[in-house]
N, C-alpha and C positions, 0 to 999 in steps of 0.2 A: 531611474526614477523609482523614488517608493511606491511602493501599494498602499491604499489607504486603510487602517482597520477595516475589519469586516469583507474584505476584498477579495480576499483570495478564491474564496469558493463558499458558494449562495446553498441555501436549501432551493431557492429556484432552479439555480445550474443542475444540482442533483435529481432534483425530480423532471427537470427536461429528457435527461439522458433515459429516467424509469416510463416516460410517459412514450418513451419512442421504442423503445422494448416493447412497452404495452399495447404498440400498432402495428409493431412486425412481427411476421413467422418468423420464430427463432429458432433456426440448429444449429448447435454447435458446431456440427460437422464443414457445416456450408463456409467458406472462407468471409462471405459479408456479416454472416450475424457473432461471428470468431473475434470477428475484427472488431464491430459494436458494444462486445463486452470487453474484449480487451482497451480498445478508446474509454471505457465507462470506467477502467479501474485505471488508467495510465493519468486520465485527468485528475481523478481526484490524487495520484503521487505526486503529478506535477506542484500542485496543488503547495502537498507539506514541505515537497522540494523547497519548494521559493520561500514559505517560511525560514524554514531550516534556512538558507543562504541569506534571506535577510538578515537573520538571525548572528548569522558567522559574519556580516559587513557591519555589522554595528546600529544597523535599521532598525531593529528591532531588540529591545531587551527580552532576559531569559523569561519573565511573568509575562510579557503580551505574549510571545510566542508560543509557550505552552497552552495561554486563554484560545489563541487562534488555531491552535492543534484540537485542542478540546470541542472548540466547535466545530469545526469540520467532521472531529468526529461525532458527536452527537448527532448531525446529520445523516453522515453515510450510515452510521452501525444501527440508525433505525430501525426498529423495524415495518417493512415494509407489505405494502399489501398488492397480491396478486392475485386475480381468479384460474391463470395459467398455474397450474403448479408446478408445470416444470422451469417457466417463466424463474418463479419465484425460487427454485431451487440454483439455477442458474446465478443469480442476485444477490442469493448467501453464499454461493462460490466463489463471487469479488468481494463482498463483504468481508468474510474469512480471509480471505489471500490482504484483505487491509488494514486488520487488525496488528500483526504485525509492522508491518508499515508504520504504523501512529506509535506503536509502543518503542519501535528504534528510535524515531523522531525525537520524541518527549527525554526517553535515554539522552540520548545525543546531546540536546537543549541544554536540561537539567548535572549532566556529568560529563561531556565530552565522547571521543570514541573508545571503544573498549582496548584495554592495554596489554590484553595477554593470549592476541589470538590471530590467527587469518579468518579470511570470511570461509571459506570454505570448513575449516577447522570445528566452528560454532556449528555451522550445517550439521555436519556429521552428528557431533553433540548433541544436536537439539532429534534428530533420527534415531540415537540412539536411547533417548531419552524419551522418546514418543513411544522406541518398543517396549520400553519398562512402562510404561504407561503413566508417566511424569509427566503431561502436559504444560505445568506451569515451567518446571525444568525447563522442558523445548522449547518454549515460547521468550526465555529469557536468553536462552543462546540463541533463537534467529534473531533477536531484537541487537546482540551484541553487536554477530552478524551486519544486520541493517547500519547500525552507528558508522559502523568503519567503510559504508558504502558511502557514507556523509563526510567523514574524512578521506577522499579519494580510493578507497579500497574499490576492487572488483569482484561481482560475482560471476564464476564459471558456470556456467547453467550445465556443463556436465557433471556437476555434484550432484543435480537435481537429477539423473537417468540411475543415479543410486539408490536415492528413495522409493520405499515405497510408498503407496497412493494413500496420504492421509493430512493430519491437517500441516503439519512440517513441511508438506509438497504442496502445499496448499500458501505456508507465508511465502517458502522461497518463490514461488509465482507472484505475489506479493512485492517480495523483493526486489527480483527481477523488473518489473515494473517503475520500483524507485529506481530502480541502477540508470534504467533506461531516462526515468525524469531528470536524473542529475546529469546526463552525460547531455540530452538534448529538450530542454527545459519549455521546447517550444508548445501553447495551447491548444489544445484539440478541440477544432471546431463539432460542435455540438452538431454539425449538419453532415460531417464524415461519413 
């Protein structure tokens, strides 16, 4: 069964997941609040997942689907308001990690999977591209990256123990996340 416009994912859904941050002690460190933001950022992948697969079933044309990536992003990439600042630092950590996410999508959507590469391949690329300090560069090879997650491709999450800590470790985290929406699609309850 289809989803209906608008369906996929709410600015309410979004702010439920920030409003339960905003009640717990968060550490990173601690495996439940790990887990809370990992759930806050797998939701919203599953999310473009199922666009994207509507997408590829014929559900959905390539202009809904990008209108319905657009919104979701406008959502998540808000900006948001914390009085915790480490809260809030955490928040732009999923944020960042989902930016690439929406930009493989919309790729994907709009041109198909990328045709001259592995996923790991673009990783390196977009690493090696981050240490020249080409940002845009990096962010258009994890995005390639991402596509080819959409066409059945795999990411090794031991490309990512290559990287160093910045924001290219930051999409493939991202990444990671969609690899995981497409391989098991199912919603994460907001009460996990």
């Amino acid at each position: 069964m289809s989803t209906p416009p608008g369906e996929y994912y709410t600015e309410e859904r979004w702010n439920n997941w920030l409003d339960r941050l905003r009640e717990e002690d968060i550490d990173p460190e601690e495996e439940d609040s790990a887990r809370l933001l990992l759930n806050l950022q797998d939701d919203t992948a599953i999310a473009v997942a199922k666009i994207v697969t509507d997408h590829q079933e014929g559900e959905l044309g390539e202009e809904a689907a990008l209108e319905e990536l657009a919104t979701i992003r406008e959502i998540v990439l808000a900006d948001v308001e914390f009085e915790d600042e480490e809260k809030l630092m955490l928040v732009d950590g999923v944020q960042t990690s989902l930016v690439c996410v929406f930009y493989a999508a919309e790729e994907y959507v709009a041109g198909g999977p990328a045709d001259d590469g592995e996923v790991e391949e673009f990783v390196r690329a977009a690493a090696d591209a981050e240490a020249q300090e080409d940002l845009d560069a990096a962010l258009a090879h994890c995005a390639k990256a991402g596509t080819l997650l959409f066409d059945e491709g795999d990411l090794d999450m031991e490309v990512a123990e290559e990287i160093d800590y910045g924001l290219v470790a930051e999409w493939v985290n991202g990444l990671d996340s969609l690899g995981t929406a497409l391989s098991d699609p199912e919603v994460i309850d907001e009460d996990e």
